[in-house]
C-alpha positions in Angstrom: -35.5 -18.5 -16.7 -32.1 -20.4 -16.3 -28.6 -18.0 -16.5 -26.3 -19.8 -18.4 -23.2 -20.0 -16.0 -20.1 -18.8 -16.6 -17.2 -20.9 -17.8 -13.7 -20.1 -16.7 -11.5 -20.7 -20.4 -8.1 -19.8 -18.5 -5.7 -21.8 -17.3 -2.7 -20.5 -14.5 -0.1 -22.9 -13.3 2.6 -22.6 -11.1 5.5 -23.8 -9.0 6.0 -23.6 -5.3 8.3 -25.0 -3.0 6.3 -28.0 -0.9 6.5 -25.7 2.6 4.6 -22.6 0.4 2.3 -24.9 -0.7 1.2 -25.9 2.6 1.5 -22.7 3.8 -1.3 -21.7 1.2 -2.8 -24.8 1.8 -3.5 -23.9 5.5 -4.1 -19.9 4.6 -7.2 -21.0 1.8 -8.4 -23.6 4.8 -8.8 -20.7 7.3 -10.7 -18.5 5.1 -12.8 -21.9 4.1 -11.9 -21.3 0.4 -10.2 -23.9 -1.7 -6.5 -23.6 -2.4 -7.4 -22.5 -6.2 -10.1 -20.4 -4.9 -7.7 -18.9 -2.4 -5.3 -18.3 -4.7 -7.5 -16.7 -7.6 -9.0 -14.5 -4.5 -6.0 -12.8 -3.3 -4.3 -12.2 -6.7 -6.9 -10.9 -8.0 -7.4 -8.3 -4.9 -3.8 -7.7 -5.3 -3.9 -6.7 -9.4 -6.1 -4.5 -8.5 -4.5 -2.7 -6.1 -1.0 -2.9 -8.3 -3.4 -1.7 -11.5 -4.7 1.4 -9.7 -2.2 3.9 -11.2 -0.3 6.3 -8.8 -1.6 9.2 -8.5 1.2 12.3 -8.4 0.7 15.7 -7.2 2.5 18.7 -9.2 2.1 22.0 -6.9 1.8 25.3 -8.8 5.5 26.8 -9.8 4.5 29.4 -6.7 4.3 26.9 -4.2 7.6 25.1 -4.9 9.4 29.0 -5.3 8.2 29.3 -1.6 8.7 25.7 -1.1 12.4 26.2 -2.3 12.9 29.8 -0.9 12.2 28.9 2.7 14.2 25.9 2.6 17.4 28.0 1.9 16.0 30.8 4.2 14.5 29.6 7.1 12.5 32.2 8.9 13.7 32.3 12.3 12.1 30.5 15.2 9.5 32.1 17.3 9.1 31.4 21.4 6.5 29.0 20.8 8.8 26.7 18.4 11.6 27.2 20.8 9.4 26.0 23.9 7.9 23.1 21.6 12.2 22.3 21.1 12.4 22.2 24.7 9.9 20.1 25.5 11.2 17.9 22.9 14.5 17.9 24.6 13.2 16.9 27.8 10.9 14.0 27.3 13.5 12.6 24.9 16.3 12.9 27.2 
């Protein structure tokens, strides 16, 4: 049994300047596509990585309290941070 193929209905067209043209031109060669299966290719992989939405994290109100609280009251530092400042000292100086 034959699948019936696919038709594409949709139509894109743009405007480049003649040196981004080639430049696409010579980018779709490389990857042995054509320039408009190049360019379908690589816009398509880029929607989808602009689509995926961004993710944010919101840390329980105890976490940023501490967060906040050791910002404005730093504990002070111990010998191991102070030799670890040292070091850092002397291979950047």
């Amino acid at each position: 049994m034959t699948k019936a193929l696919k038709t594409k209905e949709e139509r894109i067209e743009l405007r480049v300047r003649p040196q981004d043209k080639r430049l696409l031109e010579k980018a779709a060669q490389a990857q042995g596509l054509s320039l408009s299966s190049y360019l379908v290719t690589r816009s398509l992989h880029a929607a989808q990585e602009d689509a995926i939405p961004v993710k944010t994290y919101v840390p329980p109100k105890r976490d940023v309290d501490l967060f906040l609280r050791l910002l404005e009251n730093p504990p002070a530092p111990n010998d191991k941070l102070k030799a670890a400042a040292r070091r850092y000292q002397k291979e950047m100086s």
